[in-house]
Backbone bond lengths (Angstrom), bond angles and torsions (degrees), N, CA, C in turn:
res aa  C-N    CA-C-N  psi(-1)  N-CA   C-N-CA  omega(-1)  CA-C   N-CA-C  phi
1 X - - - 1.451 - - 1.524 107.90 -
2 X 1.834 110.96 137.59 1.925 81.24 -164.91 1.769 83.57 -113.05
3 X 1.394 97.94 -179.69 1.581 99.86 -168.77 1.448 104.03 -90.34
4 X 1.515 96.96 154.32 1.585 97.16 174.85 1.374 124.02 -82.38
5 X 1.543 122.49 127.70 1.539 114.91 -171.35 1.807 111.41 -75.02
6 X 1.716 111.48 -163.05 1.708 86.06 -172.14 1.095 101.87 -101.99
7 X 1.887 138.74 8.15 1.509 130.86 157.54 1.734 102.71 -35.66
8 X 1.556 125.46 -68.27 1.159 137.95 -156.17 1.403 117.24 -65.79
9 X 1.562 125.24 12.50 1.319 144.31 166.02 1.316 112.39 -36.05
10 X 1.087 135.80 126.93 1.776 128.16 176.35 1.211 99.25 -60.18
11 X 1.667 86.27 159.08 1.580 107.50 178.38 1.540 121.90 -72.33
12 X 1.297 123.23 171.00 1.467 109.78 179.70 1.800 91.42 -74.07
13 X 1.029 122.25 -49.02 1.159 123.93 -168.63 1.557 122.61 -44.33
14 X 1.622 104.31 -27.28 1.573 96.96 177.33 1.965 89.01 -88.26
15 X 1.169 114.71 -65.58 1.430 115.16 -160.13 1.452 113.92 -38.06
16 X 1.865 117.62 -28.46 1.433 104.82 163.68 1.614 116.18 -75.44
17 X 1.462 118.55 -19.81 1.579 93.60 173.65 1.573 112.46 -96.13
18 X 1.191 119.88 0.80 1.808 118.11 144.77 1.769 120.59 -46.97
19 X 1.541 111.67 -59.84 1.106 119.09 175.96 1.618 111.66 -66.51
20 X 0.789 125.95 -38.82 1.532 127.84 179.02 1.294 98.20 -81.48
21 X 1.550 142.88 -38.27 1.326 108.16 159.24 1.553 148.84 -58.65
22 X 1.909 94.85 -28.23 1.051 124.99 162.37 1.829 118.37 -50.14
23 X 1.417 97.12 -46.32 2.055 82.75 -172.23 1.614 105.56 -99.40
24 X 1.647 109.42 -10.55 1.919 85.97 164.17 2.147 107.20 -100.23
25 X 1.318 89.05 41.58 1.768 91.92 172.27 1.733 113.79 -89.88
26 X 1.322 147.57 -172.04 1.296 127.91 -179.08 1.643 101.69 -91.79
27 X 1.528 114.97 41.38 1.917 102.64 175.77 1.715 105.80 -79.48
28 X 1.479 122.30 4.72 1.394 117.01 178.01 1.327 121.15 -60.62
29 X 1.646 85.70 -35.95 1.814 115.92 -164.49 1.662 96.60 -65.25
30 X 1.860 117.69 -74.97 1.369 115.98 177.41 1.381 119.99 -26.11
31 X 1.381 81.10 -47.41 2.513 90.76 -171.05 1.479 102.04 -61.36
32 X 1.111 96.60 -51.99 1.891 96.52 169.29 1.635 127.38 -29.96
33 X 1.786 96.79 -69.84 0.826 120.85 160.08 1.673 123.68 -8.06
34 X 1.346 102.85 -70.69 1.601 129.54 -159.62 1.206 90.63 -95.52
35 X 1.427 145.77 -77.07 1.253 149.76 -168.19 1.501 120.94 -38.39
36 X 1.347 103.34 -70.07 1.518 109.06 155.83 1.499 132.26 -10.74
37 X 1.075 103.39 -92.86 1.584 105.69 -177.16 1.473 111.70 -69.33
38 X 1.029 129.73 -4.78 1.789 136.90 161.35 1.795 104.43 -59.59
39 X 1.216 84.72 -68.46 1.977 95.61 -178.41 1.434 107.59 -58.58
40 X 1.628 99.23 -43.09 2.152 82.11 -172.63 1.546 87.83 -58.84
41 X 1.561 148.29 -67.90 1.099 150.91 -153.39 1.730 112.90 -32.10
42 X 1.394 113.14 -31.47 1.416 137.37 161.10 1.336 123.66 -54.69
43 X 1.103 91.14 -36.50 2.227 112.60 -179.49 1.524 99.68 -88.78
44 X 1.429 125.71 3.15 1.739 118.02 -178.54 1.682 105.07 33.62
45 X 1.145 103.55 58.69 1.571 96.61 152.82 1.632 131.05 -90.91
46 X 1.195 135.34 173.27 1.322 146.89 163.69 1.381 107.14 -46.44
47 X 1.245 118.20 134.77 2.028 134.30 -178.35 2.150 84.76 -58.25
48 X 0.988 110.23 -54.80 1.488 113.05 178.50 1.480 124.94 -52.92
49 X 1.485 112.83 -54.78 1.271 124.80 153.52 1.545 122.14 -45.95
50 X 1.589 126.04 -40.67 1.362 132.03 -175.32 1.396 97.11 -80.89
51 X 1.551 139.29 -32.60 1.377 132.74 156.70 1.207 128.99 -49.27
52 X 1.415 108.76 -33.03 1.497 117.09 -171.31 1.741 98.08 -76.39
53 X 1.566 106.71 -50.31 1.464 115.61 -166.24 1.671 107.39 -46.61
54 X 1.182 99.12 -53.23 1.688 104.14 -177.62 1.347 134.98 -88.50
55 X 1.441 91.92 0.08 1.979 96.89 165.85 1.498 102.03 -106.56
56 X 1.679 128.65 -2.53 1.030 118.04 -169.75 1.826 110.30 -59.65
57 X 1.465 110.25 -50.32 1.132 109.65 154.64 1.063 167.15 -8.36
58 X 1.878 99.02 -13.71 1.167 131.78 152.32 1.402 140.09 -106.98
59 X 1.467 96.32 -8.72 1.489 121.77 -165.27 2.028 88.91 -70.10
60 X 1.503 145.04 -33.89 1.409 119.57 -149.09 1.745 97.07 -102.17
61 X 1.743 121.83 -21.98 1.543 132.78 128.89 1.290 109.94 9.54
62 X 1.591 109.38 -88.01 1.203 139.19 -175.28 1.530 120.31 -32.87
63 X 1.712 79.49 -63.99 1.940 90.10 -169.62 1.511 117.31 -86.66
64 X 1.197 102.45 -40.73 1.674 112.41 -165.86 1.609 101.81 -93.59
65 X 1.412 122.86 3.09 1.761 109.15 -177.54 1.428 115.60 -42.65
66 X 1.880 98.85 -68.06 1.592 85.38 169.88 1.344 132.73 -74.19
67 X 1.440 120.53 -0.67 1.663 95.22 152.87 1.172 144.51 -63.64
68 X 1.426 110.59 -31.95 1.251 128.89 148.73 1.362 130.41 -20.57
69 X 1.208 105.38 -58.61 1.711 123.47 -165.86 1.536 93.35 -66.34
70 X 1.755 114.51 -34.83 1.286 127.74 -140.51 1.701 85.69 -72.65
71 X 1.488 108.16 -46.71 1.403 126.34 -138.56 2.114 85.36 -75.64
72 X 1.425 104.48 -39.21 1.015 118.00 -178.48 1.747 130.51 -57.69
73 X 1.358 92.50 -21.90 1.458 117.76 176.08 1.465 108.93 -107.15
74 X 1.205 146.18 -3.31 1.573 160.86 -141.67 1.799 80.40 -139.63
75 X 1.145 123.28 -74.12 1.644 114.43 -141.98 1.460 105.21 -124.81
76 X 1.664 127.65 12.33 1.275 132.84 -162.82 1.210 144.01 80.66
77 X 1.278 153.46 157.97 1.439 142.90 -167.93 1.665 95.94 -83.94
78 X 1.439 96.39 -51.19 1.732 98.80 -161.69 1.947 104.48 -53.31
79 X 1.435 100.33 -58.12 1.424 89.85 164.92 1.485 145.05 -33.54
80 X 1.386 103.49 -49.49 1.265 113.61 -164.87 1.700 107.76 -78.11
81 X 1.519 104.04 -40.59 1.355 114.63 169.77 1.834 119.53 -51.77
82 X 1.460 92.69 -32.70 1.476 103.29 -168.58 1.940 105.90 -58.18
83 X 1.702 95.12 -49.58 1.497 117.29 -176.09 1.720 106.89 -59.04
84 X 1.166 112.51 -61.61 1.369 113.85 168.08 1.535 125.56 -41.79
85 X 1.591 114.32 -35.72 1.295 107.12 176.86 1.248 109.75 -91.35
86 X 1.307 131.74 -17.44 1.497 129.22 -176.01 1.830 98.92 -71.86
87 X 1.463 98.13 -51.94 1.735 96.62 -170.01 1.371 100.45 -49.75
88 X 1.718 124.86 -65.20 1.116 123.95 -176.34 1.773 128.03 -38.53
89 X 1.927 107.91 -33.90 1.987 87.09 176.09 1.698 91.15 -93.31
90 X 1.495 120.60 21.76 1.396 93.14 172.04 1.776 102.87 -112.67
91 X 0.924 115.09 7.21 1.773 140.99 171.42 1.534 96.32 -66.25
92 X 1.534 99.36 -73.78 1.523 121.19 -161.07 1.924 104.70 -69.49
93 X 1.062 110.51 3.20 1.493 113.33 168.90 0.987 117.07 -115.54
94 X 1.346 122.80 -26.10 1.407 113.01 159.49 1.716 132.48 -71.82
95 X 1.684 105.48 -3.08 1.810 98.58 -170.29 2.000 91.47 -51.58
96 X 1.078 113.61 -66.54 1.129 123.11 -156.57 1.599 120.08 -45.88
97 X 1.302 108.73 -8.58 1.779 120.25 -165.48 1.373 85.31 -118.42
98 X 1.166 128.94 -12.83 2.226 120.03 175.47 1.326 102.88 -109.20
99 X 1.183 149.74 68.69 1.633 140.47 172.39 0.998 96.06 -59.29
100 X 1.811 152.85 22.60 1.226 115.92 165.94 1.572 130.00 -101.20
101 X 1.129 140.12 163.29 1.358 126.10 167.12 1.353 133.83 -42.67
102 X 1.874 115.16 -50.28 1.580 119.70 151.46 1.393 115.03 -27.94
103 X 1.417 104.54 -69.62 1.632 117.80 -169.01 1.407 97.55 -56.17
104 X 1.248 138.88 -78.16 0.994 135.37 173.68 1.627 125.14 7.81
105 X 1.576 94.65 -72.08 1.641 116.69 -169.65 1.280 97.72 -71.25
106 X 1.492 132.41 -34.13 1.313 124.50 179.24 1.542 116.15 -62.40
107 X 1.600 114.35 -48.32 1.295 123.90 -160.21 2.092 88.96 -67.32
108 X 1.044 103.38 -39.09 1.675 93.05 -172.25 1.519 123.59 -82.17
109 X 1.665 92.94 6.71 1.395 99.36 172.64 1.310 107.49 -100.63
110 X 1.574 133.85 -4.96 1.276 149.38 -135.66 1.696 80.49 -127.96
């Protein structure tokens, strides 16, 4: 196999749809993940309260799945997906403008 010299460098054209596959992939979720409970840790909340904060996240899962599906069958996938992802990078821009604990639990229920 012979090596590739540096003429044969990818194009910008693939490496931007690498990166653009890369940031709408699920790494929001991991960063979440990790980020999250670091910052509430910043807000000095309750060991109980910091449980609540980071499983809240699952709590709208729970309730609204099949509405979802509902909303999905009522107004389309592409739609509904569309709404969900818009709320979500406008979710993920707001942690930083709500330092509070309320806000908090909301944005990770959002």
């Amino acid at each position: 196999m012979a090596l590739e010299d540096a003429s044969s460098a990818p194009s910008l054209r693939l490496k931007l749809a690498v990166y653009a596959t890369g940031m709408f992939s699920f790494t929001q979720g991991h960063v979440v993940t990790v980020a999250v409970p670091l910052w509430a840790l910043t807000l000095d909340p309750s060991p109980s309260l910091l449980g609540f904060i980071i499983g809240s996240r699952h709590i709208p899962a729970l309730i609204f799945g099949i509405h979802a599906g509902i909303l999905m069958d009522r107004f389309g996938a592409r739609r509904v997906l569309l709404v969900c992802a818009i709320t979500g990078m406008v979710a993920a821009l707001a942690f930083p403008l709500l330092p509070w604990i309320p806000a908090l639990i909301f944005l990770q229920m959002v």
